[in-house]
C-alpha positions in Angstrom: -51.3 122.1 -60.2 -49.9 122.0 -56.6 -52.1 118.8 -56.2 -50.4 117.1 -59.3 -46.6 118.0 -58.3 -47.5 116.9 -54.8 -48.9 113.5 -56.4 -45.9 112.9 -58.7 -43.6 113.4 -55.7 -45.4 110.5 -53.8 -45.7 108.7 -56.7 -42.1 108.9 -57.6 -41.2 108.0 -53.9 -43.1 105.2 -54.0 -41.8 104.2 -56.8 -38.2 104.8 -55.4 -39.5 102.7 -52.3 -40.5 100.1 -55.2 -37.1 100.3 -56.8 -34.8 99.6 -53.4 -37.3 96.6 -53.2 -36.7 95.5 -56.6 -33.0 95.5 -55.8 -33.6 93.2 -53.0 -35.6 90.9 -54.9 -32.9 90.8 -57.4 -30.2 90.5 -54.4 -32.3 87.7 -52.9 -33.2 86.6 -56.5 -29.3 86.0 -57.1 -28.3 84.3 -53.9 -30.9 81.9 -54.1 -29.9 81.1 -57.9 -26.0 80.6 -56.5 -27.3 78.5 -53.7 -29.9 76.5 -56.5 -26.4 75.9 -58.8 -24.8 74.7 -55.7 -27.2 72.4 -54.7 -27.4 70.9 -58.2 -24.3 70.7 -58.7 -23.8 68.7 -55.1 -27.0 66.7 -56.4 -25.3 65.9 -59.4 -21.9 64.9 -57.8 -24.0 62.6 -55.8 -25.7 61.3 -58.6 -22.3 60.2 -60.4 -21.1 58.8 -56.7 -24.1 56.4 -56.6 -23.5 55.4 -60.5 -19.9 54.3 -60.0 -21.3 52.7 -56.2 -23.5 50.7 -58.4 -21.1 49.7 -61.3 -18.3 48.3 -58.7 -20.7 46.8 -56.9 -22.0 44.6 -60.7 -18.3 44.6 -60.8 -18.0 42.6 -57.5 -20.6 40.7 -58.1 -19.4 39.5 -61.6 -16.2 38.3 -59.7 -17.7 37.1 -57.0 -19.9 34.8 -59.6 -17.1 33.8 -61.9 -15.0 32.7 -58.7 -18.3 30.8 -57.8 -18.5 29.0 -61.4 -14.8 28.1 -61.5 -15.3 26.5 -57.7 -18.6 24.8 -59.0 -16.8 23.3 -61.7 -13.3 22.5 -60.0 -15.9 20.4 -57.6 -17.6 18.9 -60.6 -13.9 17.7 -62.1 -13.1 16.4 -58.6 -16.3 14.8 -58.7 -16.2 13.0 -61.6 -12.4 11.7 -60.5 -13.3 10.4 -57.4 -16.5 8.6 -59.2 -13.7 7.0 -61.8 -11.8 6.2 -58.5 -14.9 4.4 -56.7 -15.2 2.7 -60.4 -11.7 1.4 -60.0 -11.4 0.4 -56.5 -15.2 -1.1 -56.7 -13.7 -3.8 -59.5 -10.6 -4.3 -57.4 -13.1 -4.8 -54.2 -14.5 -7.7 -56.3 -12.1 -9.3 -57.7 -10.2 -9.3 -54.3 -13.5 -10.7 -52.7 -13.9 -13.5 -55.6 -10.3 -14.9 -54.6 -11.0 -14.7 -51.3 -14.3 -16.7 -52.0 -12.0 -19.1 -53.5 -9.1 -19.2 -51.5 -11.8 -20.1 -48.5 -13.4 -22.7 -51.0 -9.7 -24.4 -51.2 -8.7 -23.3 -47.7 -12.2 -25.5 -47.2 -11.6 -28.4 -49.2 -7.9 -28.7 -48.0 -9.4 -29.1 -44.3 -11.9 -31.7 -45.1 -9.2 -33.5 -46.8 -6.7 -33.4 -43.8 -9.9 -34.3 -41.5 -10.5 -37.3 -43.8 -7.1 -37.6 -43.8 -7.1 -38.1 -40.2 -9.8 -40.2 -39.7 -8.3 -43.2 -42.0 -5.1 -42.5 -40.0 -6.3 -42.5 -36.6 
């Protein structure tokens, strides 16, 4: 009977050892769940952080396009006035250049009719 009380007595202190274990498990159990809850929650803060990053940088690049378009198409306008402008000054270069084809055609003939002039004079 000695034996069994003797037994239960280790048994029991074992499982007394056991139980100051088990409480630092639990201890070591519940810091490492705070520090797991921190770290998500750090995680997710980044998470959100990268999300807006990402949606001002589409948001700069949406500006950054639409200033791009309305230069593309101010050029395009400018364009299409200088190329009404070259139209304009292209007829007025010809016309100009058929009077002076005739004025030198007259300027010409007046010449050869002072020369002849001249020589029935002279």
């Amino acid at each position: 009977m000695q034996d069994k009380i003797d037994s239960l007595i280790a048994d029991l202190s074992a499982f007394k050892d056991h139980l100051t274990e088990l409480g630092d498990i639990k201890a070591a159990h519940n810091t490492s769940e705070a520090d797991l809850k921190s770290v998500q929650d750090a995680l997710a803060s980044a998470k959100k952080e990268l999300e807006s990053s990402k949606a001002g940088l589409t948001t700069a690049q949406i500006a950054n396009q639409k200033a791009h378009d309305e230069a593309i198409f101010a050029k395009h306008k400018e364009l299409e006035d200088i190329t009404a402008r070259t139209t304009t000054a292209k007829a007025t270069l010809d016309d100009l250049n058929a009077k002076i084809n005739s004025a030198t055609t007259r300027h010409k003939q007046i010449e050869d009719s002072l020369g002849s002039l001249k020589a029935k004079f002279a």
